[in-house]
BAVEXMI-897986 format. One record per residue: residue number from 0; z, x, y of N, C-alpha, C in turn; residue in three letters. Coordinates in steps of 0.2 Angstrom, whole numbers, padded with zeros to 4 digits, always signed. Atoms other than C-alpha are relative to their C-alpha. Example, Ala and Ser with C-alpha at 12.3 -4.5 7.8 and 13.67 -1.06 7.14 Angstrom:
0|+0000|+0004|-0006|+0039|+0062|-0022|+0000|+0004|+0006|ALA $
1|-0001|-0004|-0006|+0036|+0068|-0005|+0003|-0004|+0005|SER $
This chain:
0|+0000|-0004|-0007|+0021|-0084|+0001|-0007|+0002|+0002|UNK $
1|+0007|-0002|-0003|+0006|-0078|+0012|+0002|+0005|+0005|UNK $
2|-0002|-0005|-0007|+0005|-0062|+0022|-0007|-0002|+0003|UNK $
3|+0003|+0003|-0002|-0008|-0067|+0035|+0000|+0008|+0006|UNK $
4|+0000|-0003|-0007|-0017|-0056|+0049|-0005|-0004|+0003|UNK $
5|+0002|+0006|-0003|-0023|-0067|+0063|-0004|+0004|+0006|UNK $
6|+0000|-0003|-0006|-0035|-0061|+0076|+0000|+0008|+0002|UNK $
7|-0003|-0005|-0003|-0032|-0043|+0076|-0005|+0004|+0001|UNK $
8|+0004|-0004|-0002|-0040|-0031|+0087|+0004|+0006|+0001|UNK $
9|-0003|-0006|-0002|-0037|-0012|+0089|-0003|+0004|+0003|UNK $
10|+0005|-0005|-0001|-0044|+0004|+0097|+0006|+0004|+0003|UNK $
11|-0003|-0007|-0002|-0038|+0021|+0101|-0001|+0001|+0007|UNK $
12|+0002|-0001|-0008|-0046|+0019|+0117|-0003|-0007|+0003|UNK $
13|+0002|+0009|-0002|-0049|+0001|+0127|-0006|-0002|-0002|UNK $
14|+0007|+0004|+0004|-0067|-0001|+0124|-0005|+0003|-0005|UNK $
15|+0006|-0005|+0008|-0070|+0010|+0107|+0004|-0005|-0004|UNK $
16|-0004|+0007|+0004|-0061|-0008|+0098|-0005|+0006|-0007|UNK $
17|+0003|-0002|+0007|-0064|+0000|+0077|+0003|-0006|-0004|UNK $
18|+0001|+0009|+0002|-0057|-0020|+0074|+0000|-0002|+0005|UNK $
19|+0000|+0002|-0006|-0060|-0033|+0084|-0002|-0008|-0006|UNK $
20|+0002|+0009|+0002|-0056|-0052|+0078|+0000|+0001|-0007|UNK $
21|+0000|-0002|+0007|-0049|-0045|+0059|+0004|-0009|-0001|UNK $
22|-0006|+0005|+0004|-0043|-0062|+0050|+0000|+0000|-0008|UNK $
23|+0000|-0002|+0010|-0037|-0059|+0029|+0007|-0002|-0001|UNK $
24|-0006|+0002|+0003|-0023|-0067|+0020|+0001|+0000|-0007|UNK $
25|-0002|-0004|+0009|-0016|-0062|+0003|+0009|-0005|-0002|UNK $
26|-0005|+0005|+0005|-0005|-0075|-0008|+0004|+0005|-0001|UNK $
27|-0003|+0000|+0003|+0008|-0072|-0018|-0002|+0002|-0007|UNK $
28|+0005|+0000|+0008|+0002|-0063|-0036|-0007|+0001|+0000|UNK $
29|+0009|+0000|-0001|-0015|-0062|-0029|+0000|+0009|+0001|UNK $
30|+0004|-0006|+0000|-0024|-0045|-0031|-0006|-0002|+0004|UNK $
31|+0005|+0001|-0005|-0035|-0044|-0016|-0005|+0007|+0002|UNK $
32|+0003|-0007|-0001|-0048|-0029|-0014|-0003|-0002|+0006|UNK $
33|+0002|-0003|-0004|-0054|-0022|+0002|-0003|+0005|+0000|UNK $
34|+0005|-0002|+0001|-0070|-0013|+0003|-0002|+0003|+0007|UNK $
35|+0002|-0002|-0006|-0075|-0002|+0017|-0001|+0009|+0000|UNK $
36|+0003|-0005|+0000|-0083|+0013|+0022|+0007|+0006|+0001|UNK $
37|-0004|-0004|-0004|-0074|+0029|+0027|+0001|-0001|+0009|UNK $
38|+0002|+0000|-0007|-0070|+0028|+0045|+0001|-0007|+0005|UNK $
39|+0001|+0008|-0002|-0072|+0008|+0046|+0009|-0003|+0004|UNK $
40|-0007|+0005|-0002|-0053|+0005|+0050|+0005|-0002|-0005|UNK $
41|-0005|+0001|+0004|-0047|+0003|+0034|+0010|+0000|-0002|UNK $
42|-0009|-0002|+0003|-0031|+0013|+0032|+0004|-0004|+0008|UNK $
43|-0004|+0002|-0008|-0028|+0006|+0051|+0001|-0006|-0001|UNK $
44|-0002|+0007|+0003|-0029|-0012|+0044|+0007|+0001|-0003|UNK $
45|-0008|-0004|+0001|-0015|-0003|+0034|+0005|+0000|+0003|UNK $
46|-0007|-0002|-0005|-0003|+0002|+0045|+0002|-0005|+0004|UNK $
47|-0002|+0008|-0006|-0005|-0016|+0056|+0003|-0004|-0005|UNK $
48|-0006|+0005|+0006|+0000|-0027|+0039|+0006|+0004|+0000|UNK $
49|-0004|-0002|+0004|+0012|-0014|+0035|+0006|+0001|+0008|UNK $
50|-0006|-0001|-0006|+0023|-0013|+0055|-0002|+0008|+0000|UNK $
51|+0000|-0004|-0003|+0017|+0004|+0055|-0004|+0003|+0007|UNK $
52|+0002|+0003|-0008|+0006|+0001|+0071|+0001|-0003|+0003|UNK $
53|+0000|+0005|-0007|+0010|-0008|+0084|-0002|-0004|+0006|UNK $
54|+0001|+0002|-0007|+0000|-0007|+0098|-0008|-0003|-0002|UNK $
55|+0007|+0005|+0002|-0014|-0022|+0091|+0001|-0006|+0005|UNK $
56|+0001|+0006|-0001|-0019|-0036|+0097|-0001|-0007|-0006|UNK $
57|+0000|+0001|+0005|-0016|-0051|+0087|+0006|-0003|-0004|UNK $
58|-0008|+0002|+0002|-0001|-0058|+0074|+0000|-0001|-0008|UNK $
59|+0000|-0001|+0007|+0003|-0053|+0058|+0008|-0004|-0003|UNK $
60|-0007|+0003|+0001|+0017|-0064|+0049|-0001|-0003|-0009|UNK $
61|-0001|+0003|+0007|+0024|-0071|+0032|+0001|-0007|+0000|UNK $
62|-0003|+0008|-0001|+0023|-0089|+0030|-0001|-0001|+0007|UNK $
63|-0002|+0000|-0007|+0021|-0089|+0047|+0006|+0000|+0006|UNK $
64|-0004|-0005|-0004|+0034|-0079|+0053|-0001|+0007|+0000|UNK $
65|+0003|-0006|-0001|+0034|-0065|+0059|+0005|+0007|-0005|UNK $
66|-0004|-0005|+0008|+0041|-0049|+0045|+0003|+0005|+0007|UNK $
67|-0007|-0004|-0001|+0058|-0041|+0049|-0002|+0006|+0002|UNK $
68|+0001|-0005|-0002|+0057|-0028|+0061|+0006|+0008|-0001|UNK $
69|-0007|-0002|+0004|+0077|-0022|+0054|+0000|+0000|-0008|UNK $
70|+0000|+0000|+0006|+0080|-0019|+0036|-0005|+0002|-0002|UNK $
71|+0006|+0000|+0006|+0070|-0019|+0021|-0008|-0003|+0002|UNK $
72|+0008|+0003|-0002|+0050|-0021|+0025|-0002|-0004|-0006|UNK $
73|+0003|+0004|+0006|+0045|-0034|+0011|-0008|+0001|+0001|UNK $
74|+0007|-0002|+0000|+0026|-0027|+0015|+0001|+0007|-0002|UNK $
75|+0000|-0004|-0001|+0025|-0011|+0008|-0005|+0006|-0002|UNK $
76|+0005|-0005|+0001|+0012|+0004|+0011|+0000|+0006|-0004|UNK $
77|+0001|-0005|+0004|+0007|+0015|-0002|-0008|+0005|+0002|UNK $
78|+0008|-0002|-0004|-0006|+0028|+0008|-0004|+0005|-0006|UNK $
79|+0003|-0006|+0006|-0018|+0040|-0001|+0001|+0007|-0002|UNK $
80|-0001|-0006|+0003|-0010|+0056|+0000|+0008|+0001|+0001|UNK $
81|-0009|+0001|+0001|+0010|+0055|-0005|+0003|+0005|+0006|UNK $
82|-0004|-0007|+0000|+0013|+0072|+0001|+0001|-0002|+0008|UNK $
83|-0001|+0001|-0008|+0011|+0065|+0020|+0005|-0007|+0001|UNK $
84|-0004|+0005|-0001|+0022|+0051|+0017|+0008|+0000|-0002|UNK $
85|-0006|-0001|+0001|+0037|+0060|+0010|+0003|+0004|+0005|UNK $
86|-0002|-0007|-0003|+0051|+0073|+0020|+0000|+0004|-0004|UNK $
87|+0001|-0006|+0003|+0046|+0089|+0014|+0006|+0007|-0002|UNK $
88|-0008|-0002|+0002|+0065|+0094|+0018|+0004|-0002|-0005|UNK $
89|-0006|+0004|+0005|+0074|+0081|+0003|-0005|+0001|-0004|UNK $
90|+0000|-0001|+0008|+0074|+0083|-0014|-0002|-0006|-0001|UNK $
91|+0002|+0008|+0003|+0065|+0068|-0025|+0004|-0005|+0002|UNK $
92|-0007|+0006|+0002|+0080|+0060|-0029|+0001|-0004|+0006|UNK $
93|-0002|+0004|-0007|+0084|+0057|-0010|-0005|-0005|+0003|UNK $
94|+0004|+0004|-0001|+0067|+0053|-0006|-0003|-0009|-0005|UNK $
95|+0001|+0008|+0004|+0066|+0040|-0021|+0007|-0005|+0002|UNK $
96|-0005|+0005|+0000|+0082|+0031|-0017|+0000|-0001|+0008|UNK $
97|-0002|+0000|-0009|+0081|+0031|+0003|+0000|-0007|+0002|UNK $
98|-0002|+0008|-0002|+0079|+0012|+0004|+0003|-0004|-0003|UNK $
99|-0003|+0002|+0006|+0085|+0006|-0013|+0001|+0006|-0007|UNK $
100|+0000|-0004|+0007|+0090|+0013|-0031|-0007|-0003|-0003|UNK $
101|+0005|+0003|+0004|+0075|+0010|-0040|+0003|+0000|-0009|UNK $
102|-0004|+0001|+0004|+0080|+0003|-0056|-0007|+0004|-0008|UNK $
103|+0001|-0004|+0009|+0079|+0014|-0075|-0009|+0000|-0003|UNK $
104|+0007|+0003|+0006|+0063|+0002|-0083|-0006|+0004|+0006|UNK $
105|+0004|-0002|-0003|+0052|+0006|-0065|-0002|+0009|+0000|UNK $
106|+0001|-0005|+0001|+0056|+0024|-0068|-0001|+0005|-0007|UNK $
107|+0003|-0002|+0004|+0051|+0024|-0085|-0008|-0001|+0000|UNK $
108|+0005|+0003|+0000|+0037|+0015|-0085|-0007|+0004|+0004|UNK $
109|+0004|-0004|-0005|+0027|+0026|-0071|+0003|+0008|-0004|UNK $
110|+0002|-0010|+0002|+0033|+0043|-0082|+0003|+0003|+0003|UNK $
111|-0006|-0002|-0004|+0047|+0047|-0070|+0003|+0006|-0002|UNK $
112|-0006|-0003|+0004|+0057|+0063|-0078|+0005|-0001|+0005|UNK $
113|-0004|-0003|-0003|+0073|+0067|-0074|+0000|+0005|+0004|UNK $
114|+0002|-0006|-0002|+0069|+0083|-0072|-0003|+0002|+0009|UNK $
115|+0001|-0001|-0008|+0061|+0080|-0056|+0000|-0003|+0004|UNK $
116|-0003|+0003|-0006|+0073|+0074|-0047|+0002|+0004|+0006|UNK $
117|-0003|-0003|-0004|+0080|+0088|-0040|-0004|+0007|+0002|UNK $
118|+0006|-0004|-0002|+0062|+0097|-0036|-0002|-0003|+0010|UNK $
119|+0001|-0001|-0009|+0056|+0100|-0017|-0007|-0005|-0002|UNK $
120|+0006|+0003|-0001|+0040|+0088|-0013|-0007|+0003|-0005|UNK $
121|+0006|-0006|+0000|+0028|+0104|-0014|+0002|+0003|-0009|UNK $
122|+0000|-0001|+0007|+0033|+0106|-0032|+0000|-0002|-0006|UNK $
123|+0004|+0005|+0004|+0025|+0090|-0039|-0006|+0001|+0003|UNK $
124|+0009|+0002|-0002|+0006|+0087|-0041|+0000|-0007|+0005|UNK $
125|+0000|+0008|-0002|-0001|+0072|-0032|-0001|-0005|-0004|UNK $
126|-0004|+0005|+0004|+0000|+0061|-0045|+0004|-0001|-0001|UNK $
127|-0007|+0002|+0001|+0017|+0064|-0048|+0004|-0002|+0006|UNK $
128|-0004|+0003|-0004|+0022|+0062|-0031|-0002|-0008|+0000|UNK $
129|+0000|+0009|-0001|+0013|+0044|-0030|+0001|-0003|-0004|UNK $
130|-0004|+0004|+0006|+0021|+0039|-0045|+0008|-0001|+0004|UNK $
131|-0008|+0001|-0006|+0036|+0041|-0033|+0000|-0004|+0005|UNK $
132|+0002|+0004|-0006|+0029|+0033|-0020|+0000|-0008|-0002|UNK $
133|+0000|+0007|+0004|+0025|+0018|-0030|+0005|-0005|-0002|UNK $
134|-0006|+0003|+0003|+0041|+0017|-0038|+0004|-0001|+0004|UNK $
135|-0004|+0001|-0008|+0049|+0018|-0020|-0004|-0008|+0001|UNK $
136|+0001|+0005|-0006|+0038|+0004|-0014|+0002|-0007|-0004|UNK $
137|+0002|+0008|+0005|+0039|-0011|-0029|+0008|+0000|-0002|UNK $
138|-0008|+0002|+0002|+0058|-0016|-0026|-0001|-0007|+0000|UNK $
139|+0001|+0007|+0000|+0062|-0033|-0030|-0001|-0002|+0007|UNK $
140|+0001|+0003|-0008|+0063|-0035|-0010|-0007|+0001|+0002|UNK $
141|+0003|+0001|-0001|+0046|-0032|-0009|-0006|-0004|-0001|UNK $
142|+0004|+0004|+0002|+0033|-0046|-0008|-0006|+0000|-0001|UNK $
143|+0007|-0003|+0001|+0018|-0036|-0005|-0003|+0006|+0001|UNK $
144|+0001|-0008|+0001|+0010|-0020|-0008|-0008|+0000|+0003|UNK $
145|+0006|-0005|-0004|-0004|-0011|+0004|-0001|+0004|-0005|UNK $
146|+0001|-0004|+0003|-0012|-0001|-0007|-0007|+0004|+0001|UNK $
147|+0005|-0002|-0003|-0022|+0011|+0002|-0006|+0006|-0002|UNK $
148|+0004|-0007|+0005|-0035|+0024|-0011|+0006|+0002|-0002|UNK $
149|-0008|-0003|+0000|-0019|+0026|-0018|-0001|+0006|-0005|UNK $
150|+0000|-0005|+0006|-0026|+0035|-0035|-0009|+0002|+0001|UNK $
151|+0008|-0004|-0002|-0044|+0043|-0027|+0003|+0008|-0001|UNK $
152|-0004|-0006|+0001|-0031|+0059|-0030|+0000|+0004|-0007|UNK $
153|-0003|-0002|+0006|-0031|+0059|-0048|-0007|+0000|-0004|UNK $
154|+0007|+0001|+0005|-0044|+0058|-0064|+0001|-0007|-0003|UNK $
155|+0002|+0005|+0000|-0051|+0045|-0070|+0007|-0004|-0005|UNK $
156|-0005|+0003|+0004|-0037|+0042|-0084|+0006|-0001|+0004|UNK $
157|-0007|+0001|-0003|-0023|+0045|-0074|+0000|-0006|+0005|UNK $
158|-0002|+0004|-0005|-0029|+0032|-0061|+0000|-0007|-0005|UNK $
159|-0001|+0004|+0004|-0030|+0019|-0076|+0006|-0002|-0002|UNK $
160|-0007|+0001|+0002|-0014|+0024|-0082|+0005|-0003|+0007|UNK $
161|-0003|+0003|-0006|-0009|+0020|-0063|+0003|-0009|+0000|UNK $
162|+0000|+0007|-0004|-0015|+0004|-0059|+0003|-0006|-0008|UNK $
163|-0002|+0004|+0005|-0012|-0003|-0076|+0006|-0002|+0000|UNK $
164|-0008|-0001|-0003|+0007|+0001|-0072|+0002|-0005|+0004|UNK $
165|-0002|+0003|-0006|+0007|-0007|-0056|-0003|-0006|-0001|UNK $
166|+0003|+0008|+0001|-0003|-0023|-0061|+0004|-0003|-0002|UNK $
167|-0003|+0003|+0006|+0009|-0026|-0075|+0006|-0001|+0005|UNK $
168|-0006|+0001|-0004|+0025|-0024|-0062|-0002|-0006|+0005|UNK $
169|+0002|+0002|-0007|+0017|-0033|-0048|+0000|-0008|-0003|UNK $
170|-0001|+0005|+0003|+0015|-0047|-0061|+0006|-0001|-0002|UNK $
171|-0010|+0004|+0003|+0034|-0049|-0066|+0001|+0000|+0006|UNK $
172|-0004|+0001|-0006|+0039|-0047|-0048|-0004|-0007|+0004|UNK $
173|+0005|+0006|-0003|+0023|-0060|-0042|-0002|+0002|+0010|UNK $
174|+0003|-0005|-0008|+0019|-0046|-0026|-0006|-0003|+0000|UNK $
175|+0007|-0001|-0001|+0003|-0048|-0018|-0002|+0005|+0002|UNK $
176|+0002|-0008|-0001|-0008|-0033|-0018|-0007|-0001|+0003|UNK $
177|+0008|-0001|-0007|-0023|-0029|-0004|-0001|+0008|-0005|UNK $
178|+0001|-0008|+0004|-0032|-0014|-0016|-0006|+0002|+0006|UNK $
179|+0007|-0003|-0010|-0041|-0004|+0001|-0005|+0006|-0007|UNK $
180|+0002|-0004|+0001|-0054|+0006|-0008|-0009|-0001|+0003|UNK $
181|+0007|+0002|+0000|-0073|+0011|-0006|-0004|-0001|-0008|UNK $
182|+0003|+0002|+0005|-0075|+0011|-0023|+0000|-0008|-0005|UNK $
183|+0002|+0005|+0000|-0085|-0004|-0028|+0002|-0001|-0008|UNK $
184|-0003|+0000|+0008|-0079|-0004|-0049|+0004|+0000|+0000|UNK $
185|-0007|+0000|-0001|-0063|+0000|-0047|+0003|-0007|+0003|UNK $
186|-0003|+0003|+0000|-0061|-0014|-0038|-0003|-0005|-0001|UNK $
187|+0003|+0007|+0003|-0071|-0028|-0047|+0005|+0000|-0008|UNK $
188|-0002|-0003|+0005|-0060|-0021|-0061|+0008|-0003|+0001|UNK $
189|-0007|+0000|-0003|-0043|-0023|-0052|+0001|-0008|+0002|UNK $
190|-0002|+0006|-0005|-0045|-0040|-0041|-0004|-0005|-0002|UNK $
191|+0002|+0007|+0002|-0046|-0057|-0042|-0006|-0003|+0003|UNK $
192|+0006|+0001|-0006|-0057|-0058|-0025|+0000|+0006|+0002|UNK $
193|+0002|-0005|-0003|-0067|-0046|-0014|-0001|+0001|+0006|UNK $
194|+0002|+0000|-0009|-0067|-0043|+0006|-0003|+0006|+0002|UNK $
195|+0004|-0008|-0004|-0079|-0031|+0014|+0001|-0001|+0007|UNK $
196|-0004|+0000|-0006|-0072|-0026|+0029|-0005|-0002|+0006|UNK $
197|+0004|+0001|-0005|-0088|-0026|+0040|-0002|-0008|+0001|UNK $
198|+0004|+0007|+0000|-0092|-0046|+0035|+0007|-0004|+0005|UNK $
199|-0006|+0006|-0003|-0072|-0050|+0043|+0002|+0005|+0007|UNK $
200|-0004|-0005|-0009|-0072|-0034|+0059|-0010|-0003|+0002|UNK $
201|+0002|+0002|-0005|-0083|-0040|+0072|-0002|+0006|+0005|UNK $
202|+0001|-0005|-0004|-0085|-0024|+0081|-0007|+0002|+0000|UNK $
C-alpha cells in the first residue's frame, strides 16, 4: 500500500499559500521522517494526509484511491498535545474505545492500567494520555500513522520507551509511519529515509 500526496497547496488566506506544490509518499512498513521548522506547515501537512483539513488544493489517496470519508480512517493522526485531541467530558475508557476496542496485548504493551480507565482526561500526565492516543490510533484497521512531535512532551527515557513500543507494533501490523519532527537525532534514529519539508514546499 501507498498513502500519496499529490500537488498539495494550502493557505489560510489566498496569497499567503505556507504549501504550495507538496508531493510525499509513504509505503507500507516504511518509517518515513519529516523535518521542518516550527511554523513551516508541518502539522498542516498533518491534518491534509489525515482528512482533517479539507480545504487544499491537490489529491491525497491510498493506492490511488481516494481514503473513506465514512467509517474507520485507515490514516491515522497522533498530534503533540493529547489533551487537545480528547473529550474532556468522557472517561478514558470511553475515549479509548470510541472507534474500536483496543485489544489486551496493545494495552499492555504501552503501560495502560486499568485503573485509569475510569479517570477524567485532566487527571493523566501527557504521557499517559498519549499512550492513549497511540493505542486508540494502531488498530489493525489502520494502515498509517501521522505522527506529529508526538513525545517532544515527555523525557528523554520516556520518549524511547514510546517509539520503541510503536515501532515494534507498527512492524506486526506492517503500518507506515510519517515521523514529523524538528528534531534531527531523533529522527536518523527512528527512519528508514528523511524529507525536509522546505526541499519538497515550494512556497
Amino acid at each position: 500500500m501507498c498513502l500519496k500526496c499529490e500537488n498539495i497547496s494550502f493557505g489560510y488566506k489566498k496569497n499567503n499559500l505556507i504549501l504550495n506544490n507538496v508531493n510525499l509518499s509513504l509505503g507500507s512498513g516504511e518509517v518515513l521522517g519529516l523535518i521542518g521548522d516550527s511554523g513551516s506547515g508541518k502539522s498542516t501537512l498533518c491534518k491534509i494526509l489525515a482528512g482533517y483539513e479539507n480545504n487544499y488544493q491537490g489529491n491525497v489517496s491510498i493506492d490511488g484511491k481516494a481514503i473513506p470519508s465514512k467509517g474507520y480512517n485507515p490514516v491515522q493522526l497522533v498530534f503533540q498535545h493529547p489533551e487537545k485531541a480528547v473529550n474532556p467530558k468522557w472517561k478514558m475508557k470511553d475515549i479509548l474505545n470510541e472507534g474500536h476496542i483496543v485489544p489486551q496485548d496493545i494495552l499492555d504493551s504501552f503501560g495502560i492500567k486499568k485503573s485509569w480507565f475510569n479517570r477524567w482526561p485532566n487527571e493523566l500526565s501527557g504521557g499517559e494520555l498519549q499512550r492513549f492516543a497511540l493505542a486508540r490510533a494502531l488498530s489493525p484497521e489502520t494502515k498509517f500513522l501521522i505522527a506529529d512531535e508526538i513525545t517532544t512532551m515527555v523525557d528523554a527515557i520516556t520518549q524511547a520507551q514510546i517509539w520503541n513500543i510503536v515501532l515494534d507494533i507498527v512492524k506486526e501490523l506492517n503500518i507506515g509511519v510519517l515521523v514529523v519532527s524538528h528534531e534531527k537525532k531523533l529522527i536518523s534514529k527512528l527512519c528508514h529515509d528523511v524529507v525536509y519539508l522546505d526541499d519538497i514546499n515550494t512556497v
